[in-house]
N, C-alpha and C positions, 0 to 999 in steps of 0.2 A: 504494500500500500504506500501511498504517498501520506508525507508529514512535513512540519515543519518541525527541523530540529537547532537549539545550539547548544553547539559543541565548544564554544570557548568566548567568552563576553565578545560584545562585539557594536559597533551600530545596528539598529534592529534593519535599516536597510540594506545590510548587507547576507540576510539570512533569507536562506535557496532551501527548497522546499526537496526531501532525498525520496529514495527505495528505502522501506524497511518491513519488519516484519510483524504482521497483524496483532494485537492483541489479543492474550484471551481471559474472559472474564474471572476473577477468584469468584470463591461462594456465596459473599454479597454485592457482589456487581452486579451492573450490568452493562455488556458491549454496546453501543452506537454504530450505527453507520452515519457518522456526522452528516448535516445537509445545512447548517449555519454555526460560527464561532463570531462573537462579538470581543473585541479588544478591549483591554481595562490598565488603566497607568501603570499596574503594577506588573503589566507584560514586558513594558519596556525597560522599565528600573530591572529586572528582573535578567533582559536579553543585557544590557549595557552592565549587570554588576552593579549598581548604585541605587541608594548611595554605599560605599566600598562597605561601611561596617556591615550592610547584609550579608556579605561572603562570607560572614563567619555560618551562616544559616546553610546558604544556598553553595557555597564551595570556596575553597581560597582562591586558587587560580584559575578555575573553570566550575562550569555548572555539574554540581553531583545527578542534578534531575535536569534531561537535555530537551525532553519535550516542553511546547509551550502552548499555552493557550487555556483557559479557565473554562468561561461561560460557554455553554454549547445548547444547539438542539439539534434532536435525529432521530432516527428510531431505531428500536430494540432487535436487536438480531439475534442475540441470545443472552440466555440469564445465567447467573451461579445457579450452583444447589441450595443456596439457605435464602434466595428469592422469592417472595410470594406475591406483593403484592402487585410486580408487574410482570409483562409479559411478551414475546417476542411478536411482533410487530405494532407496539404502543407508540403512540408518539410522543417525546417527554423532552424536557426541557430542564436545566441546571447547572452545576458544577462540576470541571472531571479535573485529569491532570493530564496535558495535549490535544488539546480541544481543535488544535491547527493541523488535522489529522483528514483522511478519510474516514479510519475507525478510531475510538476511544473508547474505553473502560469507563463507569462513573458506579460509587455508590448507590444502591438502591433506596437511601437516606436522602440524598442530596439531589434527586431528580424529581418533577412531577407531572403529569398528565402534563401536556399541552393543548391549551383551548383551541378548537376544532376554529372559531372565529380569527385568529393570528395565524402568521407566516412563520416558518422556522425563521428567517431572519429575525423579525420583530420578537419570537420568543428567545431565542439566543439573547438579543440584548438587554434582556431582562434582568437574570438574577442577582449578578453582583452588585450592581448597582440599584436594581429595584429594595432588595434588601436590606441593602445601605439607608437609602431614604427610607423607608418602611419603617426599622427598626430605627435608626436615628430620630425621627421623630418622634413615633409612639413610643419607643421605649426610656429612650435615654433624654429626650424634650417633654415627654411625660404629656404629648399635644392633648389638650382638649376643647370641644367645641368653643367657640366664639371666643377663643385666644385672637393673638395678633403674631404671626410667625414672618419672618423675613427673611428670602434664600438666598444667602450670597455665592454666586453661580450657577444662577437657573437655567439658564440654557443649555450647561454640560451635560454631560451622563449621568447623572445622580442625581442633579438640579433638575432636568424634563421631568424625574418622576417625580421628584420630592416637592413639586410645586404640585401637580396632579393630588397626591398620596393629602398633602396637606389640606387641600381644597373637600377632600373626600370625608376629613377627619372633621371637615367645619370651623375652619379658621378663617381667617383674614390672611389673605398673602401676599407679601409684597417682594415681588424677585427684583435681584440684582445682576444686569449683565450690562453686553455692549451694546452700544446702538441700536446696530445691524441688528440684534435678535430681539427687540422689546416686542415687536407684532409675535412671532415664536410662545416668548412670552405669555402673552396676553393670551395667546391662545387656548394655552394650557389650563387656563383659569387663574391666572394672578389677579387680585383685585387691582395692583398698584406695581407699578414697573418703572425701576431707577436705572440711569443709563450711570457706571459706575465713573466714566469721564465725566461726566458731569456734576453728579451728587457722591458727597462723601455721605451714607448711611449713618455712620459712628461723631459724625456731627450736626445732622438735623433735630428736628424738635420732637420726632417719630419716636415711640416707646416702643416696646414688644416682647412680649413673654417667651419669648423662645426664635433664636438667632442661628439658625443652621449653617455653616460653614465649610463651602464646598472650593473653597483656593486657596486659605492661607495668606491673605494679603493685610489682616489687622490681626493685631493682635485678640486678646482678651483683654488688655487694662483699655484698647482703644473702645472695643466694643461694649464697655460696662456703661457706656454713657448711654446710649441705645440702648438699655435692658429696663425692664420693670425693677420692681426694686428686688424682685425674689427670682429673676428671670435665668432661663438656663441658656449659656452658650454650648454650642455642640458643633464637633468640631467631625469635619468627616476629609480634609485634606492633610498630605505628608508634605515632603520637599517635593516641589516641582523642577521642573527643568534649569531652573534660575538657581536654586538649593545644589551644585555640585558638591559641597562643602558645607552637610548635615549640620554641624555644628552653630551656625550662623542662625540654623532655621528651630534649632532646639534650644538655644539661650532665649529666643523670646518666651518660652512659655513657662518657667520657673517662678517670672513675676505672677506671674496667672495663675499658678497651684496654690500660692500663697495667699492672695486674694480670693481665691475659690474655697482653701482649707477656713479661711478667716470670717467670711460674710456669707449671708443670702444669694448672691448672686453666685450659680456654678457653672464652673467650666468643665464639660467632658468631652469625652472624644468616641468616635462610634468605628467598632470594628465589624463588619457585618457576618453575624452565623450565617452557617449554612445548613437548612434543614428543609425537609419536603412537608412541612406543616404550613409555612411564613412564603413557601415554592408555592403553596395551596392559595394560600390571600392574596399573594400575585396575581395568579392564575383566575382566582373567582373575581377580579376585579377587574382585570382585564375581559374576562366573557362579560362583563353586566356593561363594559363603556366607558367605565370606572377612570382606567389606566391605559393609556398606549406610548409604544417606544417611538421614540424620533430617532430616525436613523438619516447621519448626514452622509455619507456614502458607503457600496457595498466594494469588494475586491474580490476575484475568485482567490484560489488558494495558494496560486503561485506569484501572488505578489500579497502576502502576507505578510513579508519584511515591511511593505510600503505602505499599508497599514498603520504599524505600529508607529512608524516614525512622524505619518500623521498624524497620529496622538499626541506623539508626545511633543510637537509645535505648541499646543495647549488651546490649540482653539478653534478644536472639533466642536456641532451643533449636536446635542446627543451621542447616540452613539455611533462607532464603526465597525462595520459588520464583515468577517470573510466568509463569501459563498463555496461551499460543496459540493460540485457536480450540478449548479448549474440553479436557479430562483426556483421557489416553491412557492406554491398560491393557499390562502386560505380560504376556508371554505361559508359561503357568505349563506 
C-alpha cells in the first residue's frame, strides 16, 4: 500500500509518499481503508521535530513512530477478535496513528459511526479539533446558556467549530479573526465579529465569561481585562511557527498560573480526549445541522507533504483535508 512516511525530521514539504506493507489489525482495532485524512499542527511540529524538546517523546535524532497523520475516515475492512461493536464494512470516522495511508489501524474506542449526511472529507476533519472545541468549552469553560464567550481564532480548525459548538450551547459569540474571514465568521453563527487588525479584544469595554484561545497571541494577564470577574481563560494553542525557540512562548504563562492559582479568574488549557462517546456528540450534531466542517482545501495523497506545510503558514480557513482514492459524496 501507499503511505506517507518520515523517516528522519525534515520540512513537511519534502515528504514522498513510499510502498509499504498493509497493516493488520490487533484485537481491539480496527483496519480502515482510508478515503479522507485531515491535517492538525501537531502533524507538522511532529514531521519538522519541534519544538526540539518533543524529541525527547517522539525520538532524538529521528522519529521512533514514522507514520503520520491522526484524524481519518474510511471504512472497516476488518476487525480484531475483542471487536464488537463495529463491523467490516461500517463507515466511521476518528483517530488512528498514519492516517496519511491507504490502510490504517485505529482503536475500536476512538472511532465512531459516521453520519450517513457528511462526506469522509468533512468527517475526517472533525475529531481532533471538533473535540478540542467541544471539550474546551463544555468542559474546561464550564459554557453555559446565555454566557458571553469570545473565540480568538475563529476561523481556524478549532475556531469553525468552536464558534458552531458554542452557539449550540447558547451563548453569545463573538469571534476573533482577519478581515478576509468575518463573512466565514458570521456565518457560523457568531453574534459579533472582530477583525483582530483592527480591534484589540483585551482592550475594549466587552466583558465575557469565558475566552477561548485558539493562537496564543495574548497573554492571560492581557486577557484578565476582558474577563468577568470569575471568568475562565482556556487556552487550546502551543508554539506556532513564530515559537522556534519554546522557551520565549513558555515564560509568558508563569505570570498567568500565579494569577490563576491566586484569584477568580482561571486560566486552563484544553488537551483534547479521544473517545467514541464525545466521537458520538460530534456525530449527533453534525446529523441534526448542528455542526459542519469548513474545509479550505483538499490534496490527494501524494502531495500530502504540501499539505502540511500549508498548515503550518498558519493561515488555513478550517481545515485541510488529504483525499484517498479519489472524493466521496454524502448521502443527502
Amino acid at each position: 500500500m501507499k503511505a506517507i512516511l518520515c523517516r528522519n525530521y525534515c520540512p513537511p514539504d519534502r515528504l514522498q509518499w513510499e510502498e509499504t506493507a498493509k497493516p493488520a489489525p490487533a484485537d481491539d482495532e480496527v483496519l480502515l481503508r482510508v478515503r479522507a485524512a485531515a491535517v492538525n499542527p501537531l502533524d507538522w511540529h511532529f514531521v519538522r521535530g519541534e519544538p526540539r524538546p518533543g524529541r525527547l517523546a517522539f525520538g532524538l535524532f529521528h522519529p521512533k513512530e514514522i507514520r503520520v497523520g491522526r484524524d481519518v475516515a474510511g471504512e472497516i475492512e476488518a476487525v480484531g477478535k475483542s471487536v464488537t461493536r463495529l463491523h467490516a464494512g461500517d463507515a466511521v470516522f476518528g483517530v488512528c496513528v498514519g492516517a496519511f495511508a491507504e490502510y490504517a489501524c485505529a482503536k475500536e474506542t476512538k472511532v465512531a459511526a459516521k453520519p450517513a449526511v457528511v462526506t469522509f472529507e468533512q468527517a475526517a476533519s472533525t475529531p481532533i479539533a471538533g473535540l478540542t472545541a467541544l471539550q474546551g468549552l463544555r468542559d474546561d469553560g464550564k459554557v453555559r446558556s446565555g454566557q458571553r464567550v469570545l473565540i480568538n481564532g475563529a476561523a481556524g480548525g478549532v475556531g469553525t467549530f468552536a464558534v458552531q459548538i458554542a452557539k449550540a450551547l447558547g451563548t453569545e459569540v463573538t469571534g476573533v479573526c482577519s478581515g478576509r474571514n468575518t463573512e466565514l465568521v458570521r456565518s457560523l453563527g457568531a453574534d459579533r465579529v472582530l477583525d483582530y487588525a483592527r480591534e484589540d479584544f483585551t482592550r475594549g469595554k466587552e466583558k465575557y465569561d469565558v475566552i477561548f484561545d485558539l493562537v496564543g497571541n495574548h497573554s492571560f494577564v492581557a486577557c484578565r481585562r476582558a474577563l468577568t470577574a470569575e471568568g475562565r481563560f482556556v487556552g487550546a494553542a502551543g508554539p506556532g511557527p513564530e515559537h522556534r525557540r519554546p522557551q520565549h512562548w513558555l515564560r509568558g504563562l508563569a505570570p498567568g498560573m500565579i494569577l490563576s492559582a491566586s484569584g477568580k479568574q482561571k486560566m486552563l488549557f484544553c488537551f483534547a480526549k479521544i473517545g467514541s462517546e464525545d466521537l458520538g456528540v460530534l456525530a449527533s450534531m453534525m446529523e441534526s445541522g448542528k455542526l459542519r466542517a469548513v474545509i479550505d482545501r483538499t490534496y490527494p495523497l501524494n502531495d500530502a507533504g504540501q499539505a502540511l506545510a500549508y498548515v503550518e503558514e498558519g493561515h488555513a480557513r478550517g481545515k485541510v483535508v488529504v483525499t484517498v482514492g479519489g472524493a466521496s459524496q454524502a448521502r443527502s
